[in-house]
C-alpha positions in Angstrom: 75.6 113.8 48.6 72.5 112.6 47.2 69.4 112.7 49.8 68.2 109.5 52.0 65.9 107.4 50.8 66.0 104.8 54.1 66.8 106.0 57.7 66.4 103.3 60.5 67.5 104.0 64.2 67.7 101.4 66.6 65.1 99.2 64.9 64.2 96.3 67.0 61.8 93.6 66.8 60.8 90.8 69.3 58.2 87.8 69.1 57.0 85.8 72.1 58.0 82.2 71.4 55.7 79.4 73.7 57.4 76.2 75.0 55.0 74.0 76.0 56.7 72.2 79.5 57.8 68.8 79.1 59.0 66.4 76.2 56.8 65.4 73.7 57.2 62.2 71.9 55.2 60.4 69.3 52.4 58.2 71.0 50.0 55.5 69.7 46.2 55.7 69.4 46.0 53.7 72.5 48.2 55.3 74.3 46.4 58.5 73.8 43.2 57.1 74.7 44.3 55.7 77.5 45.8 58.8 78.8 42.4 61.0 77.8 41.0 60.9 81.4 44.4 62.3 83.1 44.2 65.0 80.2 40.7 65.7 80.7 41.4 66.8 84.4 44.1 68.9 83.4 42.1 70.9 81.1 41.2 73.2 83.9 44.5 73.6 85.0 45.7 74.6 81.6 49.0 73.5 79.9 52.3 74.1 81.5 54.1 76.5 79.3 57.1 78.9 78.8 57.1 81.9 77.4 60.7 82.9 75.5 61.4 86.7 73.6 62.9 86.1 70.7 64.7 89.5 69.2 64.7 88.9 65.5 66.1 92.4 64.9 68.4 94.5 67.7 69.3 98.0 67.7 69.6 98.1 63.7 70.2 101.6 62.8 71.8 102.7 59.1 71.2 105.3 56.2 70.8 104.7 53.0 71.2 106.9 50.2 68.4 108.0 46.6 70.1 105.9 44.1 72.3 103.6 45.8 72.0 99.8 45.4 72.8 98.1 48.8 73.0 93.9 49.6 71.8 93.0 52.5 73.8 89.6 53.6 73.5 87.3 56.4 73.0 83.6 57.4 69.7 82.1 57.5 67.9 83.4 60.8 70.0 86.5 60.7 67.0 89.0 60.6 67.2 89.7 57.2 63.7 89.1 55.9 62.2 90.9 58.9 64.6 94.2 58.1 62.7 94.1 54.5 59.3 93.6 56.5 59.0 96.3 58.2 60.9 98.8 55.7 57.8 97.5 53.4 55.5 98.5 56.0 54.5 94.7 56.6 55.0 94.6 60.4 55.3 97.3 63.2 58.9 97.0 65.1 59.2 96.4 68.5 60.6 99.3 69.3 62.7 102.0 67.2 61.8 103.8 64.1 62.3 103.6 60.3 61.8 106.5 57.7 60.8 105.6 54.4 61.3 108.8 51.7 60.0 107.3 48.4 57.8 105.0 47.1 58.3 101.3 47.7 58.0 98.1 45.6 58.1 94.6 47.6 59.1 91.3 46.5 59.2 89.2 49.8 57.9 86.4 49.6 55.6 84.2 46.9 52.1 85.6 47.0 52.8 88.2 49.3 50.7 91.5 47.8 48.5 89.1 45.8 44.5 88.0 46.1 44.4 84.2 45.4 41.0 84.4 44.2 41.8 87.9 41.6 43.0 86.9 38.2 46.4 87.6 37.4 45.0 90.8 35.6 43.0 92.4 38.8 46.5 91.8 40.5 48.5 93.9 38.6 46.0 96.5 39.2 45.6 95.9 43.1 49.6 95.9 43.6 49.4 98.9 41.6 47.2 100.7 43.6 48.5 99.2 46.8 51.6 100.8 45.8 50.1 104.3 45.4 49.8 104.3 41.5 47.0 105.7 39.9 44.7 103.5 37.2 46.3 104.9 34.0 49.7 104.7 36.0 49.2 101.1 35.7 47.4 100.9 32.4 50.4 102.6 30.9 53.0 99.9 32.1 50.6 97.0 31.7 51.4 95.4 28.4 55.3 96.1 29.6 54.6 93.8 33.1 52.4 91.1 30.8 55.5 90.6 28.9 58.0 90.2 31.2 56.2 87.8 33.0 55.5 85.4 30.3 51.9 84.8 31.8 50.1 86.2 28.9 48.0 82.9 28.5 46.7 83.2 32.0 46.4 86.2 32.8 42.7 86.1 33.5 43.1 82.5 35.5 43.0 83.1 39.0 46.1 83.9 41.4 45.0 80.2 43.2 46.1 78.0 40.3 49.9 79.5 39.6 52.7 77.6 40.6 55.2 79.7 42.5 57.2 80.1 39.5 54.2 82.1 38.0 53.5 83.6 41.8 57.2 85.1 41.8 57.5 86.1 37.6 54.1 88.2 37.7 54.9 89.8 41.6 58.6 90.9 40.1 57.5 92.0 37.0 54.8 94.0 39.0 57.5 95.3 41.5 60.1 96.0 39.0 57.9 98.3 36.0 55.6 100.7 38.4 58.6 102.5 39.0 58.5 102.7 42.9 61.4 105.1 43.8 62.6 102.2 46.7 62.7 98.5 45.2 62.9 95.9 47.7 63.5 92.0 46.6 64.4 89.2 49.1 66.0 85.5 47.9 62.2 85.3 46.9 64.1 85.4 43.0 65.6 81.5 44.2 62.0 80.3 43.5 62.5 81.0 39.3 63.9 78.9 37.2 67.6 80.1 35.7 65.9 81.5 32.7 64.2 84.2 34.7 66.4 85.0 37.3 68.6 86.1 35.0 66.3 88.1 33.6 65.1 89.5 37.1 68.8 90.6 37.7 69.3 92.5 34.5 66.0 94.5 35.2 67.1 95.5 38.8 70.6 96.6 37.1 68.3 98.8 35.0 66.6 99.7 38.3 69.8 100.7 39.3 71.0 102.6 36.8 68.1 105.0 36.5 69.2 106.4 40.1 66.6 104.8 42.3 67.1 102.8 45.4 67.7 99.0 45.7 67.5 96.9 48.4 68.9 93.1 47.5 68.7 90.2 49.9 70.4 86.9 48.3 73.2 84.2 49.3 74.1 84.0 45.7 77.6 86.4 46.4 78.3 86.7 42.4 74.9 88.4 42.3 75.3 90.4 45.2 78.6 91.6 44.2 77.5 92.4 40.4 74.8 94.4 41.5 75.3 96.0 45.1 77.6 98.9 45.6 77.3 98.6 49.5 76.7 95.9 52.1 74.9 95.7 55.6 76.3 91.9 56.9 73.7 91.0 59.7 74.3 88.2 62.7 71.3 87.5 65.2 69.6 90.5 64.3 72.4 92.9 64.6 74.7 95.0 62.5 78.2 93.2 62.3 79.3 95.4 59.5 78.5 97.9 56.8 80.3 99.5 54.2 81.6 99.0 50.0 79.9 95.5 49.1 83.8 93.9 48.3 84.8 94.1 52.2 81.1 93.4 53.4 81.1 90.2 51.1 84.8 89.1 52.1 83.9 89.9 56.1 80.3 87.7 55.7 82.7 84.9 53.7 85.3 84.6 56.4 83.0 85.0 59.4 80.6 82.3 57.6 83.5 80.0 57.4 85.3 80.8 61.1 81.6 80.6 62.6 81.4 77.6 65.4 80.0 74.2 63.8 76.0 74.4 63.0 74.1 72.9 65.9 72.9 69.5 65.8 70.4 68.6 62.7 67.9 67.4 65.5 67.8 70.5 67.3 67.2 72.7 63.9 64.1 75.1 63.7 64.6 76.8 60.4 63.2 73.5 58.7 60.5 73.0 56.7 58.3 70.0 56.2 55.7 67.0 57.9 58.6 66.2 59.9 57.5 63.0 60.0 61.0 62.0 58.5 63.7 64.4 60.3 67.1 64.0 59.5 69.4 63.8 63.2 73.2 63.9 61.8 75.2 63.7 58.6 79.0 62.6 58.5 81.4 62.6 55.4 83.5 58.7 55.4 86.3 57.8 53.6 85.8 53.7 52.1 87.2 52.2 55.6 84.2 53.9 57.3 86.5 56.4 59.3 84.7 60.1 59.5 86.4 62.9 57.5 86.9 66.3 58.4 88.5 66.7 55.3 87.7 65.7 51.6 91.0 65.5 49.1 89.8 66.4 45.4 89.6 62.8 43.7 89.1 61.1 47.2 86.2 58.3 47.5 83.8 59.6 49.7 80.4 58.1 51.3 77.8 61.1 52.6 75.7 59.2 55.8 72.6 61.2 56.9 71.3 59.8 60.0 67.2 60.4 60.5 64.2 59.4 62.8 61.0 58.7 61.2 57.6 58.1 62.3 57.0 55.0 60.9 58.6 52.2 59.0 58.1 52.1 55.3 59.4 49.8 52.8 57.6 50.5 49.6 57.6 54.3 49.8 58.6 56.6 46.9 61.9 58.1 48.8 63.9 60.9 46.5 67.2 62.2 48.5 69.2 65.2 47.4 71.5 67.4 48.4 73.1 70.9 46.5 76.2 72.1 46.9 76.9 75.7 47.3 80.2 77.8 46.5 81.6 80.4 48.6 79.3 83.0 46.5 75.9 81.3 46.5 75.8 79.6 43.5 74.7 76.1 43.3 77.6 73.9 41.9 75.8 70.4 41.7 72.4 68.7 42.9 73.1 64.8 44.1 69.6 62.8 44.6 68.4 59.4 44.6 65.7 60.4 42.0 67.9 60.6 39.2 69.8 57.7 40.0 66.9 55.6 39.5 67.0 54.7 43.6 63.7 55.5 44.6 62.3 52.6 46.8 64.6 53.2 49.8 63.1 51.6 52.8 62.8 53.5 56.1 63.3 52.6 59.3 62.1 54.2 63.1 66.0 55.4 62.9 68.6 54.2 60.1 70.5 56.3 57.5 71.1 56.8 54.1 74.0 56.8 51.8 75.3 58.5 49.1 78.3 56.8 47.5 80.8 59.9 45.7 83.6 58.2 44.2 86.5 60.3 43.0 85.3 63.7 44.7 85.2 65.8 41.7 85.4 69.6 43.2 88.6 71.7 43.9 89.6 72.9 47.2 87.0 75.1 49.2 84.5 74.9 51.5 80.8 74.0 50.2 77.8 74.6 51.8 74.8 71.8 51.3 70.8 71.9 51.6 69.7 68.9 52.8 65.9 67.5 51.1 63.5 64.5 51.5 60.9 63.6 49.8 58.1 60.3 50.8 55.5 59.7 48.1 55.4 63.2 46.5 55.3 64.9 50.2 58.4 67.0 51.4 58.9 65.5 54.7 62.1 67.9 55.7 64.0 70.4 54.1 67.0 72.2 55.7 69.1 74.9 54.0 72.4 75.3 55.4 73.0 72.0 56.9 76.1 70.7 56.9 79.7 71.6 54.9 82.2 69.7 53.1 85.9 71.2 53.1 88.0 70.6 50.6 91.9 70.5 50.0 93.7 69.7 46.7 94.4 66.4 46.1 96.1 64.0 43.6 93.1 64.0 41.3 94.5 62.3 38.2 96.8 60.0 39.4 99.5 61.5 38.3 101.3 62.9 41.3 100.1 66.5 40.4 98.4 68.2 42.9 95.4 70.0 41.7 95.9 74.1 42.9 93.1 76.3 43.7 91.9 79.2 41.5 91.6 77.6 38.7 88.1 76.8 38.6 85.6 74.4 40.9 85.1 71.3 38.9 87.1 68.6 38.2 86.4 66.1 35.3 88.5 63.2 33.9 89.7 63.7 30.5 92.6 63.1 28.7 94.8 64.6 25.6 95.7 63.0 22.2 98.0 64.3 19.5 98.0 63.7 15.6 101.6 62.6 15.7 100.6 59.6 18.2 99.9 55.9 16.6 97.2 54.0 18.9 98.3 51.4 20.4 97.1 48.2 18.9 
């Protein structure tokens, strides 16, 4: 039995969430004005708040093994990226202890380890030494790391002016060749393009291989399952299951899909955004406007999201989209307005918007969708995980044929032709 590398008993961690008393609503500049005196007074008093303990993480306690490669899965809000936290020695838990035997690498999230103002190349060398190598350590894997990360033409620009794509190419590449004996990497890979995470995964196989210790967070399943040996499956901060990474993924797949509906798109926290757009409801409509539960492959379908804006706009650059997600993570298709060439979408204080699917082109399955808007440029919300569309087989081609599952997850319209046929004139 090979030593541990990662102990963890009853790990918990807890933040203080503040409510402030009362709803708050938009107002106008005159009504705040108005209202100035009666908040004036109250200044003294202090504002009525609440005060709500949040437990990220519960009673999380595991072992993991020198060499083994474990996926740590979970919904969004599960407590997976506060796990990774404090194994990297970014936050304290609440109560509980971990023990760390081994070096560790981080990849959490874009920019974490880095100095905005340091050059790409006084980076490397601060990650390296934050990590515990030594100068020549570095030197020695420097031209490897420059490589990798394809940033060879700005290496000596300044962290501030990368795009995240640089951000999250240099910080793996850093994480990946100074050979911690622990590598840690969170869905931070979902910000590079395909190109690269490809890459990234066949370098933590390497990882792998060479008998040191991998910690993978990711809701891409077919990654997971490639790469992961074992599986810890959290819920609400807790431990629902651990064990070989087939069961784990198969016991995360068919909780996912048995969990109770997601809560209302209004009441959502994990968003991100102005918010001065926030989408309220979505519902799937067959052509006579009747809601769906269910989409047949080759169905016409209309996708309705309901939102609440600010204010009105009628010239504003709007882009939609939506991706759709498999089972296993993996995005299937992207639907915005952008492409589509429908941009100048007016909005309303409330209203909705539509996107018209005719002849609903995926097999049977359930599909998980992102939800995204965009006003002039600025992402105004942004919600993974927000709604699903199920999916049974259905008379796709017309011909009476019902399409049957496992054979794939896209449907396209095509048609066969033999040399022994004469066209019809």
């Amino acid at each position: 039995m090979n030593e541990i590398a990662i102990r963890a008993e009853n790990l918990s961690k807890a933040y203080h969430l503040t409510h402030q008393v009362g709803q708050v609503r938009y107002k106008t500049l005159r009504e705040d004005l108005l209202a100035l005196p009666r908040r004036l007074g109250s200044i003294a008093r202090g504002p009525a708040s609440s005060i709500e303990t949040f437990w990220a993480l519960k009673d999380v306690s595991f072992d993991i093994h020198e060499g083994t490669v474990v996926g740590i899965i979970g919904r969004n809000g599960a407590g997976k990226s506060t796990l990774l936290k404090i194994l990297s020695r970014i936050t304290e838990p609440t109560r509980g202890r971990a023990e760390i035997y081994g070096r560790v690498g981080s990849l959490l999230e874009v920019g974490t380890g880095f100095h905005a103002e340091l050059t790409g190349r006084e980076n490397i060398f601060l990650s390296g030494a934050v990590s515990g190598m030594t100068r020549a350590e570095v030197q020695r894997k420097f031209d490897e790391i420059v490589a990798f990360a394809e940033v060879e033409r700005f290496l000596d620009t300044p962290a501030k002016h990368y795009s995240s794509g640089m951000y999250v190419r240099l910080a793996f590449a850093v994480a990946a060749h100074l050979e911690p004996e622990i590598l840690i990497i969170d869905e931070v890979l979902a910000v590079g393009d395909a190109q690269f995470q490809k890459k990234c995964l066949g370098k933590i196989g390497e990882v792998a291989k060479t008998g040191r210790t991998v910690l993978f967070v990711s809701h891409n399943m077919a990654a997971v399952q490639n790469l992961c040996e074992s599986g810890i499956v959290l819920d609400t901060g807790r431990i629902v299951f651990a064990g070989p990474i087939e069961p784990a993924i198969r016991f995360y797949l068919e909780e996912k899909t048995a969990a109770p509906r997601e809560a209302e798109l209004r009441d959502r926290r994990d968003r991100t955004g102005t918010q001065t757009l926030r989408f309220t409801e979505v519902r799937i409509l067959g052509t006579d406007g009747n809601e769906l539960a269910t989409v047949l492959s080759g169905q016409d379908i209309v996708v309705r999201f309901y939102y609440e804006s600010q204010q009105e706009l009628n010239n504003a650059n709007v882009n939609i989209a939506f991706n759709l997600y498999n089972p296993q993570g993996v995005v299937i298709t992207n639907l915005n307005s952008k492409d589509v060439g429908r941009l100048r979408l007016p909005i309303a204080k409330s209203g909705w918007f539509e996107c018209v699917w005719p002849k609903f082109s995926l097999r049977a399955g359930i599909y998980t969708c992102a939800l995204f808007c965009e006003v002039n440029g600025e992402i105004v919300d942004w919600l993974q995980s927000a709604f699903q569309i199920r999916v049974e087989e259905g008379d796709f081609f017309g011909t009476g044929s019902i399409i049957q599952r496992g054979q794939g997850e896209i449907l396209v319209t095509y048609d066969w032709r033999s040399s022994g046929e004469h066209p019809v004139a």
